[in-house]
C-alpha positions as CSV (number, residue, x, y, z in Angstrom):
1,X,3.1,-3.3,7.4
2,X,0.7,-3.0,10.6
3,X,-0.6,0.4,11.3
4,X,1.2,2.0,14.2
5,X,-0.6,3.5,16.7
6,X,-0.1,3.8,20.4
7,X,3.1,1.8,21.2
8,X,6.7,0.9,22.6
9,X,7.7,1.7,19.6
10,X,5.9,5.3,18.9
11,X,7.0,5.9,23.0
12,X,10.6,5.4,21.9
13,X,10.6,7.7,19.0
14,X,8.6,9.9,20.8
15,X,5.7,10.6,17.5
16,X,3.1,8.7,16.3
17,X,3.8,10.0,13.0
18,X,7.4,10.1,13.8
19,X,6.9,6.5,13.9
20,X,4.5,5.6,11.3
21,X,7.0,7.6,9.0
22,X,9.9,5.9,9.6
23,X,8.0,2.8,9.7
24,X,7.4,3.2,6.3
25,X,10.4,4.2,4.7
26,X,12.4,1.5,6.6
27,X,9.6,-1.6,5.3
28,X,10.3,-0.1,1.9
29,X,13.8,0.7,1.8
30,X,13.5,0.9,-1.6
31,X,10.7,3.0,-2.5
32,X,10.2,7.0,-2.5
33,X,7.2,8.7,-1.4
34,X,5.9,12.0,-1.8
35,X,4.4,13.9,0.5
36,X,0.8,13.5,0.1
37,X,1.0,10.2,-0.9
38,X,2.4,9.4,2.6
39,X,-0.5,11.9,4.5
40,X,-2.7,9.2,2.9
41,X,-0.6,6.0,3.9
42,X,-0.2,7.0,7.4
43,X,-3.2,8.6,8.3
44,X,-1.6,11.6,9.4
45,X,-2.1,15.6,9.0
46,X,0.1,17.2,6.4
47,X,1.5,19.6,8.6
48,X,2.9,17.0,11.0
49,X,4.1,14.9,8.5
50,X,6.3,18.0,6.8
51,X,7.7,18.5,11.0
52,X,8.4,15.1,10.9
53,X,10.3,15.0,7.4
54,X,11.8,17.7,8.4
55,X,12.9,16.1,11.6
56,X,14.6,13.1,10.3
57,X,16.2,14.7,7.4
58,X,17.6,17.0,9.4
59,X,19.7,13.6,10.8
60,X,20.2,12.0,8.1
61,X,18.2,9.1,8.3
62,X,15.9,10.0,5.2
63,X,17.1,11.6,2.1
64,X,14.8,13.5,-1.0
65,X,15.3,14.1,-4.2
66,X,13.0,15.6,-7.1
67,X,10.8,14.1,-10.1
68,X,8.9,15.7,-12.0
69,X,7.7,18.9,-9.7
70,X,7.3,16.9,-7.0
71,X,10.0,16.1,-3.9
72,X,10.0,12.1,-2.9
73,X,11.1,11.4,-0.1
74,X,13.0,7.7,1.0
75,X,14.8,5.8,3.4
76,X,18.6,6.8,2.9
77,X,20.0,3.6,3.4
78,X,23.7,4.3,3.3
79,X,22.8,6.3,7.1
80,X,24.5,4.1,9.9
81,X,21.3,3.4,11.7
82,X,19.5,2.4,8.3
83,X,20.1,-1.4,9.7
84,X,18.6,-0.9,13.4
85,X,16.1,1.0,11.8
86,X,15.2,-1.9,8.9
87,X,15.1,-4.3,11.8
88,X,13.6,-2.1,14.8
89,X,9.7,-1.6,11.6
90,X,10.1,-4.7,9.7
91,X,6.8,-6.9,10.1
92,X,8.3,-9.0,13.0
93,X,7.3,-5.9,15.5
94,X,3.8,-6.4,14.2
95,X,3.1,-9.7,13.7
96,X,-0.3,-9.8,15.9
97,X,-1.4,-7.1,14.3
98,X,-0.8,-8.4,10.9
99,X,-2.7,-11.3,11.7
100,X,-5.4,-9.4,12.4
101,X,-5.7,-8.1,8.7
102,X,-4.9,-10.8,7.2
103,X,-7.8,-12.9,9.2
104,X,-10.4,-10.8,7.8
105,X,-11.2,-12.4,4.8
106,X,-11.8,-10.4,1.4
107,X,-15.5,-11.1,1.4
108,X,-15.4,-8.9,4.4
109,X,-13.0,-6.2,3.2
110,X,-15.5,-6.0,0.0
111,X,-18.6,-5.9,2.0
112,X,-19.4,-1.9,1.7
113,X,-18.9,-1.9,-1.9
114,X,-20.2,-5.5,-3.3
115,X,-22.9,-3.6,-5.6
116,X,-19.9,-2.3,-7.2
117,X,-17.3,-5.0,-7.6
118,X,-18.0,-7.7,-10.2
119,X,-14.5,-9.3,-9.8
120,X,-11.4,-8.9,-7.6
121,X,-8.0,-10.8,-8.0
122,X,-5.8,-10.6,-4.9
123,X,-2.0,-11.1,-5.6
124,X,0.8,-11.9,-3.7
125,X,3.3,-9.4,-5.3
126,X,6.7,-9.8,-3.0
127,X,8.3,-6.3,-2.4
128,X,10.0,-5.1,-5.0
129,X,8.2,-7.4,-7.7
130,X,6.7,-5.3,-10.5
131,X,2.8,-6.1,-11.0
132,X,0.2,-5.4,-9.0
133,X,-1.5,-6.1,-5.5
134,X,-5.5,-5.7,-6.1
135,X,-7.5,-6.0,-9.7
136,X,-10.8,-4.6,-9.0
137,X,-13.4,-4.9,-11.8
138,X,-16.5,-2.8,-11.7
139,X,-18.4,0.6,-11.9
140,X,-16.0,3.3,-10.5
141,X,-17.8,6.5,-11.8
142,X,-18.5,7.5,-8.5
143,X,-14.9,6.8,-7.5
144,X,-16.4,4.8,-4.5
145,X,-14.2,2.1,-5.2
146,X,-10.8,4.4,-5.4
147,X,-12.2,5.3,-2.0
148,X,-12.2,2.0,-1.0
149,X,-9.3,1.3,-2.1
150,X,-7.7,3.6,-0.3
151,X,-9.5,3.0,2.6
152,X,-7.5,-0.9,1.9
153,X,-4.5,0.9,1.9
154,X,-4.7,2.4,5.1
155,X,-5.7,-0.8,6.7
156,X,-2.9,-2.4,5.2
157,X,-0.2,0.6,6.2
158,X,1.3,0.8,2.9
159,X,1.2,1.7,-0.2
160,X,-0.6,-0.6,-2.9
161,X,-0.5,-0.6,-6.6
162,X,-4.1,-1.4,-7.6
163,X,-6.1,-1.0,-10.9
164,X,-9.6,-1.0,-11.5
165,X,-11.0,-1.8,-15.0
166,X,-14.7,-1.7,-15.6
167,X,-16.6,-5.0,-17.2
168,X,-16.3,-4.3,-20.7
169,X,-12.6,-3.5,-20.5
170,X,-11.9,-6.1,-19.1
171,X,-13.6,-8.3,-21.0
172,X,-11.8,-6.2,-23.8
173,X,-8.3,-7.0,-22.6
174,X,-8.9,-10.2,-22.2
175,X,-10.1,-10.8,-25.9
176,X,-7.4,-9.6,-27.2
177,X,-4.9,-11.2,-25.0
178,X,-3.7,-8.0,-23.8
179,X,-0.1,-8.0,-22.2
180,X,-0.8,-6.4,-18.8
181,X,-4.1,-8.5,-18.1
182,X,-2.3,-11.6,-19.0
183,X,0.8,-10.8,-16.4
184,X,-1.1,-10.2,-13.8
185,X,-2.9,-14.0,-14.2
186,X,0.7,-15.3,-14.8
187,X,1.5,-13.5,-11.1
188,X,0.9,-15.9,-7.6
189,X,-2.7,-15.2,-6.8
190,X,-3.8,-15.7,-3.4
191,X,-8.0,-15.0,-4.1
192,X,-10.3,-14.6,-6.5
193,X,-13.5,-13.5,-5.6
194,X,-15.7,-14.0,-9.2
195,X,-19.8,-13.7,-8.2
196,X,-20.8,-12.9,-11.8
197,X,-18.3,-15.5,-13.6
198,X,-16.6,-12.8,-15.5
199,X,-12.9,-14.0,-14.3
200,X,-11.6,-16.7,-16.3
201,X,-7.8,-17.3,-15.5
């Protein structure tokens, strides 16, 4: 999903975060999201985003329900504009924008933490498919690479599920043949970047 910023689309709906919220429920019509997990998606200030809920509950077009302490929110996709919506924020709307990520290559996206990554595996998990997106191996004790990671996330416009496992883990896991290690190597991958040889599919 592209990042929605100025646009016919945010005009139309009259928000930015308006837009970027409905955006995302309606590219994952399947998912929940709760509320700070979506500040963090979209870029956006808590306080507008709890308007905006607020806003398209109010219509019907969103619905809630609560896990665990916590209220997730999700497209309700029995609402008679869940179809316009699903086709007004899929990826069509954004397909030059989407190009634009997608041309900068992972060597790039890596560049502000390389001293910190020894191995990345890029998936291509379809929506919906269990697994995950990014394995980063490395030193996270500073948590710059769940920073950076996030900062991915925001570039993308949507949640991902990554993991990062430092070296000896994953060297660990991989020893012993360990379930979750081996499914992600059984997944489609689309890149590995390996400087120090530690990734062996």
């Amino acid at each position: 999903m592209g990042k929605v910023d100025s646009s016919p689309v945010e005009k139309l709906f009259g928000s930015k975060t308006r837009a970027k919220l409905l955006k995302l429920f309606f590219e994952n019509p399947d998912k929940s999201f709760y509320v700070r997990e979506m500040t963090r998606v979209i870029d956006e200030q808590i306080n507008s985003v709890r308007r905006e809920l607020l806003n398209l509950e109010s219509i019907g077009v969103i619905k809630n329900e609560t896990f665990d302490n916590k209220i997730y929110y999700s497209a309700n996709n029995k609402h008679p504009f869940s179809h316009p919506l699903t086709e007004i924020f899929s990826k069509k709307i954004d397909l030059a924008r989407e190009k634009d990520i997608h041309s900068t290559t992972w060597d790039e996206y890596i560049r502000p933490v390389r001293h910190y990554i020894k191995g990345l595996v890029v998936t291509n998990r379809l929506p919906g498919q269990d697994g995950i997106d990014l394995l980063i191996i490395g030193n996270d004790k500073t948590k710059k690479l769940t920073r950076w990671a996030e900062v991915i996330e925001k570039k993308q416009g949507k949640p991902i599920n990554y993991v990062i496992m430092s070296v000896d883990d994953f060297n660990y896991r991989r020893s012993v043949k360990d379930r979750f290690v081996d499914e992600i190597f059984e997944m489609e991958i689309s890149e590995i970047i390996d400087p120090d040889k530690i990734i062996k599919p």
